[in-house]
C-alpha positions as CSV (number, residue, x, y, z in Angstrom):
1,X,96.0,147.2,101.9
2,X,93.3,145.2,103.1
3,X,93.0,143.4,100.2
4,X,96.6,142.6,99.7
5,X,96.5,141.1,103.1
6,X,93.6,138.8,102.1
7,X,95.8,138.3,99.3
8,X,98.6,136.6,100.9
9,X,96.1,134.9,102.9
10,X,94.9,133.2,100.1
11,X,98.1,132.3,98.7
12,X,99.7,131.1,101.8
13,X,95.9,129.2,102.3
14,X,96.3,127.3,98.7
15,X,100.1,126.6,99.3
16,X,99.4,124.7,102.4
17,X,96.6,122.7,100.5
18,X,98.9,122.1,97.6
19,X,101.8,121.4,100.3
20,X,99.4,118.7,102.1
21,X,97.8,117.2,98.7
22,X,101.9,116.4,97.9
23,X,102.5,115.0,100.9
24,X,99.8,112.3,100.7
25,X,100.3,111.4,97.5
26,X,104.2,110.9,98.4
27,X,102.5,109.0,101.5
28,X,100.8,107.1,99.5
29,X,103.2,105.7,96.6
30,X,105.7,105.2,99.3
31,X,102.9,103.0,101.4
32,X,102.2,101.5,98.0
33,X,106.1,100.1,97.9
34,X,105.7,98.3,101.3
35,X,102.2,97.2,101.5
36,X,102.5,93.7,100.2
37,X,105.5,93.2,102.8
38,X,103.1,91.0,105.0
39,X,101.6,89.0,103.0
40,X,103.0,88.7,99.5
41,X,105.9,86.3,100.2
42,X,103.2,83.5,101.3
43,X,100.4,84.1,98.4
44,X,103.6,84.1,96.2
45,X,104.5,80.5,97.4
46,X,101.0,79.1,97.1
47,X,101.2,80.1,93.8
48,X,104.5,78.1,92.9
49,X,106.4,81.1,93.2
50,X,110.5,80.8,94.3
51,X,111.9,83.1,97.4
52,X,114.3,84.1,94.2
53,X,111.4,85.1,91.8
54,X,109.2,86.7,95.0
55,X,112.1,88.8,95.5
56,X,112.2,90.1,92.2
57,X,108.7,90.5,91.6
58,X,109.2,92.9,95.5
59,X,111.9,94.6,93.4
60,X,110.7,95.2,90.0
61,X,109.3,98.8,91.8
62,X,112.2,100.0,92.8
63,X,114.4,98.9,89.7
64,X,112.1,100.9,87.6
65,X,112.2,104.1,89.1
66,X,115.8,104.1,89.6
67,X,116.0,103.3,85.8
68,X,113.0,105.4,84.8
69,X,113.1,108.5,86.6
70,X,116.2,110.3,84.7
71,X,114.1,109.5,82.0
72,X,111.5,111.2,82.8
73,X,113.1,114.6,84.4
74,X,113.8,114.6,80.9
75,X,110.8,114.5,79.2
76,X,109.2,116.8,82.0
77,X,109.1,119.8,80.0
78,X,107.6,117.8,76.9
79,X,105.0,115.9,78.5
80,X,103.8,118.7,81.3
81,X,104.6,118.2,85.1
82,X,101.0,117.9,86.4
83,X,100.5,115.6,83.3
84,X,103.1,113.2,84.8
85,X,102.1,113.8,88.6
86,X,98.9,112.9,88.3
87,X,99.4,109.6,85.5
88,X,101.6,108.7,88.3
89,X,99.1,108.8,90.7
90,X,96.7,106.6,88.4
91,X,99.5,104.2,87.3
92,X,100.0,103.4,90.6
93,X,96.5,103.2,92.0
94,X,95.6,101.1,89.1
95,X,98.3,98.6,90.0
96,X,97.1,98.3,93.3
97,X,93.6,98.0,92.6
98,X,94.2,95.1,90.1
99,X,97.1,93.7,92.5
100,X,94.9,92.9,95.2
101,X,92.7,90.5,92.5
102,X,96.3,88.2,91.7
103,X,95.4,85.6,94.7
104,X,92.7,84.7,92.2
105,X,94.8,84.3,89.5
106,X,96.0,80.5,88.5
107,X,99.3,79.3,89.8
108,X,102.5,79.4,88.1
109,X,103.8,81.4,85.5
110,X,100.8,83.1,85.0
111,X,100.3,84.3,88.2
112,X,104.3,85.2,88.6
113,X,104.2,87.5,85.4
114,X,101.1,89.5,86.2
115,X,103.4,90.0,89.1
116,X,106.1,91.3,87.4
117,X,103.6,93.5,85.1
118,X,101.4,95.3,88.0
119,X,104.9,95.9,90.3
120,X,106.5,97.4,86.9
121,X,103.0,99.6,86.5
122,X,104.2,100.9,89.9
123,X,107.2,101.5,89.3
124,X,106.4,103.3,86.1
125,X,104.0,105.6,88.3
126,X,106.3,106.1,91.1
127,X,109.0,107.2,88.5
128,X,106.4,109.7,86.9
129,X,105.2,110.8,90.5
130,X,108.4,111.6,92.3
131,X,110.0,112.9,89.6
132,X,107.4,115.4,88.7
133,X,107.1,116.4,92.3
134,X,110.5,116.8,92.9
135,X,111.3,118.9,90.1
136,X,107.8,121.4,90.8
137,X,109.0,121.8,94.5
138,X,111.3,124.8,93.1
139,X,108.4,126.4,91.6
140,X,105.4,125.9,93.9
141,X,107.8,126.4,97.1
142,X,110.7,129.0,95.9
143,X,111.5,130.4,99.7
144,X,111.1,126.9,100.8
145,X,112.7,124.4,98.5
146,X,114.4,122.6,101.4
147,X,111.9,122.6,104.0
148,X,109.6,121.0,101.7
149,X,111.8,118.1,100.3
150,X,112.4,117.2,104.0
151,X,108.5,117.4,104.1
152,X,108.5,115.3,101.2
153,X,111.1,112.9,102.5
154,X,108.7,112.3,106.3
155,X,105.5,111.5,104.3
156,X,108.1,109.1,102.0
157,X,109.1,107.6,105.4
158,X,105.9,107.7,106.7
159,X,104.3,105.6,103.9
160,X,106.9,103.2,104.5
161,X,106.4,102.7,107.9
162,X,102.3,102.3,107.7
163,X,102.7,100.6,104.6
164,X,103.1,97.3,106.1
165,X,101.2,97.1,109.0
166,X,98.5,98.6,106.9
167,X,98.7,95.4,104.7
168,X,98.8,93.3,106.8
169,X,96.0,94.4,108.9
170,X,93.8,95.0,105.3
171,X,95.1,91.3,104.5
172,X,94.0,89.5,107.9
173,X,90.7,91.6,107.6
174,X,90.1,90.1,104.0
175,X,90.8,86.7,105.4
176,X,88.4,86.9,108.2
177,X,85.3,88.1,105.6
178,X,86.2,85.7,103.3
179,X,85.9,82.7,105.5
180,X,82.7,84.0,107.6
């Protein structure tokens, strides 16, 4: 008995983790989306973008996974959930790390379409992510499918909300070292 009760320790010890690892990565993507919020639109114009063209290069995320996702709860089964998860994750922490180098890109079109490629990247990832999370919630959580999709939904929320103060704050601090 005692060691059925450790048991279920462990289990419900390891869901929790895998519950919490979830959430942050949900966090994250979501934080991802809103991030450039503060910043983006003026870096855009320096670099002869339009309000139009800024505010589809701010969209190109979102258009993918809305076009991308069904596609991929298809191909789930074929290309292995934690395979997609965690590409997700990468796709989208790639495009972030090589977003933050475009201000030292040249100005114009060249600068516009690396844009449109790294917010793409993202929304490629996001697709991949959400998808695959949303369709392993069943399995890792079966008494608790619910529960954890509004779990999911706060840290979505969540990473929207700190998204943009977070760039902002991570964009003044840039400024400040940069002209020291």
């Amino acid at each position: 008995a005692a060691g059925r009760i450790s048991n279920i320790a462990e289990r419900k010890w390891k869901n929790r983790c895998i519950a919490i690892t979830l959430m942050l990565g949900y966090l994250s993507v979501h934080a991802a989306y809103s991030i450039i919020g503060p910043f983006f639109p003026n870096e855009a114009a320096e670099h002869g973008s339009t309000p139009l063209l800024t505010g589809f290069i701010i969209s190109c995320t979102p258009l993918c996974v809305v076009i991308l996702s069904p596609i991929f709860g298809y191909y789930i089964p074929q290309l292995g959930a934690r395979f997609m998860l965690l590409s997700g994750l990468w796709l989208v922490g790639g495009s972030y790390i090589l977003m933050s180098f475009v201000v030292s890109m040249p100005s114009g079109w060249v600068f516009i379409m690396f844009c449109i490629l790294l917010r793409l990247t993202e929304g490629v990832g996001s697709a991949m992510f959400a998808t695959s999370l949303y369709a392993q919630l069943p399995e890792l959580f079966p008494h608790s499918v619910g529960t954890m999709t509004g779990f999911m939904s706060v840290a979505g929320c969540v990473g929207f909300a700190i998204g943009a103060p977070l760039g902002g704050l991570l964009y003044s601090v840039e400024l400040k070292v940069c002209t020291v």
